[in-house]
C-alpha positions, -999 to +999 in steps of 0.1 A: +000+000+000+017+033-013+019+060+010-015+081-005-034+056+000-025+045+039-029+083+048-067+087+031-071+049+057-063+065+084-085+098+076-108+075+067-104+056+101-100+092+124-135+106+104-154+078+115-145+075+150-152+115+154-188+104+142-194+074+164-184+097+193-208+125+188-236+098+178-229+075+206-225+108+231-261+110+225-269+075+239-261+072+280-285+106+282-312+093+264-315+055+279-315+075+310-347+099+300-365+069+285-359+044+316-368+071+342-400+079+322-409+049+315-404+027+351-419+060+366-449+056+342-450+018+357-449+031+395-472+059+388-451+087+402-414+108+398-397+108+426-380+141+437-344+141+414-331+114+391-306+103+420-333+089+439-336+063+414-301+052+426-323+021+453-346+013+423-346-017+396-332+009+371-300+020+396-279-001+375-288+026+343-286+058+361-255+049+373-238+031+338-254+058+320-238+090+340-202+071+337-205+065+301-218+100+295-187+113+316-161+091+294-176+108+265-177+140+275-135+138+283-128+120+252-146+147+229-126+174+223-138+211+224-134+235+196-124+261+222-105+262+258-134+273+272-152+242+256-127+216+264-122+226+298-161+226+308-165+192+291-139+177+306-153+195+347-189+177+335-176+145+323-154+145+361-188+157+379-210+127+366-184+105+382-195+123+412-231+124+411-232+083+403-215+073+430-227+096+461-260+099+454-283+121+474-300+091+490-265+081+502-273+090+541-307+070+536-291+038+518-267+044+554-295+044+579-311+011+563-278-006+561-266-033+584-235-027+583-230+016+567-194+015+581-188-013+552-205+009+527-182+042+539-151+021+533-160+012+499-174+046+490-139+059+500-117+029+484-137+036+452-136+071+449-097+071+456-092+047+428-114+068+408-091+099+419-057+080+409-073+069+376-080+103+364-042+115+375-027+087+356-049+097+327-039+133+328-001+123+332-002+104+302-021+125+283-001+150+293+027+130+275+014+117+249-013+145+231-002+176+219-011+200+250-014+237+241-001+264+268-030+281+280-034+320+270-059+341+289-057+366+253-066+338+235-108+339+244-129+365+252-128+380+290-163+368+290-147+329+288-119+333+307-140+345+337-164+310+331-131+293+334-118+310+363-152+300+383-155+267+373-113+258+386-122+277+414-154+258+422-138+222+413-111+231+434-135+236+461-151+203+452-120+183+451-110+191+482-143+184+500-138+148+481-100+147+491-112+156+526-138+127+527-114+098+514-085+109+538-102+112+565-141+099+566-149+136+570-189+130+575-199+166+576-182+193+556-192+220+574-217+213+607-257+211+590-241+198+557-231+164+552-204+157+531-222+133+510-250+158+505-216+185+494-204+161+469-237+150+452-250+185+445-223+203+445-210+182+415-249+178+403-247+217+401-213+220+386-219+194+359-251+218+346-229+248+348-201+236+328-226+218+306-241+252+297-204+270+299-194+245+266-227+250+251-226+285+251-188+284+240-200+265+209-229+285+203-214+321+210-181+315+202-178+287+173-210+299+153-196+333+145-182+320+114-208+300+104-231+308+074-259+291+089-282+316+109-312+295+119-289+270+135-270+293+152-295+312+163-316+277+181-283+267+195-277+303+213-313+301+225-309+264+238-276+279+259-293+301+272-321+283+281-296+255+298-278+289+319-310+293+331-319+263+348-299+267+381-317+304+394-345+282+378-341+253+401-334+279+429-362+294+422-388+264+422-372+258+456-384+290+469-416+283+456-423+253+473-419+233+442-411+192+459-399+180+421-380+211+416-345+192+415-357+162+389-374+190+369-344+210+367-322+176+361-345+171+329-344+204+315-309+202+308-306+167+299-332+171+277-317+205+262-282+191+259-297+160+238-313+189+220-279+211+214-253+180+209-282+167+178-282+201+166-242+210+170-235+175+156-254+186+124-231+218+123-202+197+128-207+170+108-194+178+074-162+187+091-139+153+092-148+158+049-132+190+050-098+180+073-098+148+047-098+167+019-068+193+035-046+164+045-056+148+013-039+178-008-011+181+019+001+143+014-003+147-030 
């Protein structure tokens, strides 16, 4: 095999796993919408988030389908820093949210043994912890990094970025706190396990809307196509909206404000990653067709 042709295979090869990735992106979020709906449809009620699911028959999917949906949310990468790094905070954040689940201090009280489930809980999320720093080491090594500029994005992205280290950070050491020590309580009132699950449930909607509003403020400035652009700013919006929303609900009273919030954005991210997948499709065709004429 001459040298043309090997390099159009492995174009070939990279265009069609970009493809698979944003299709099978789309899957872990909606098994999860149709298996709540339809075993709550069955039980003729919603309970109050999608966490409390976790002691049902479909814990097994809430929990499978929030890890896959974090592994594809690293692997993808964004078309902007601001992007990347909010992608990468969500896909951390569902890790999170799986395996502390609000009902965690319930699951305890029922338990015959909770000191048993602590241990694991800990041993688990430390593994967890030491699996992600390998994987940043090597990637590290082994992908081409680029330094990070503040002058490269708008003031606008740079400030999304600066909150959500500075919130992660916040969060990692709450979790570092907790697997060191057994640290029940964060702060006295507020039980670590209660820190964790929300505070990374409310992190992973924030950074979900941070990289959709990157991709729809920031990457659709070029583009030629207005109508798409225009639903895609409209669905980031509507996605920055849903915390105050949620906050809001609470305040009124509202006792399924927290699942209703939870579906709102699964639903709208479904909605933007179909829609930016469209945008984005056509573009493996045009990187083929540069590396084609490079490699003539």
């Amino acid at each position: 095999m001459d040298q043309t042709s090997l390099a159009a295979e492995e174009v070939s090869r990279a265009k069609e796993t970009y493809r698979y990735l944003r299709i099978i992106a789309l899957i872990p979020a909606s098994w999860l919408i149709v298996t709540l709906v339809v075993s709550s449809l069955i039980d003729g009620h919603f309970n109050d988030s999608i966490s409390d699911y976790y002691g049902e028959p479909i814990r097994d999917v809430f929990v499978g389908a929030l890890m896959a949906s974090g592994v594809c949310m690293i692997a993808y990468k964004g078309r902007s820093k601001l992007e990347d790094w909010a992608l990468n905070f969500s896909g951390v954040n569902t890790f999170f949210v799986a395996l502390v689940p609000n009902t965690f201090e319930d699951i305890l009280s029922d338990a015959d043994q909770p000191g048993d489930l602590i241990t694991s809980l800990r041993w688990t999320i430390a593994f967890f912890i030491v699996a992600a720093i390998v994987f940043t080491v090597v990637d590290k090594f082994v992908m081409d990094w680029t330094p990070f500029a503040l002058r490269e994005q708008t003031g606008l992205a740079n400030a999304a970025i600066g909150v959500s280290w500075l919130a992660e950070t916040v969060l990692i050491l709450g979790v570092l706190r907790f697997v060191v020590f057994g640290s029940d309580e964060f702060f006295p009132g507020l039980s670590m396990y209660t820190f964790i699950h929300f505070g990374a449930a409310i992190l992973l909607v924030v950074n979900l809307a941070f990289a959709a509003a990157s991709f729809s403020f920031e990457r659709l400035q070029k583009t030629d196509d207005p109508i798409s652009s225009t639903f895609l700013k409209v669905v980031s919006g509507l996605m920055l909206l849903g915390v105050p929303g949620g906050f809001a609900l609470f305040g009124l009273g509202c006792d399924y404000a927290i699942i209703i919030v939870e579906l709102w954005e699964i639903v709208l991210f479904i909605l933007f990653w179909v829609a930016a997948t469209g945008i984005e499709w056509k573009l493996p065709d045009v990187l083929a067709g540069v590396l084609g004429r490079a490699t003539s």
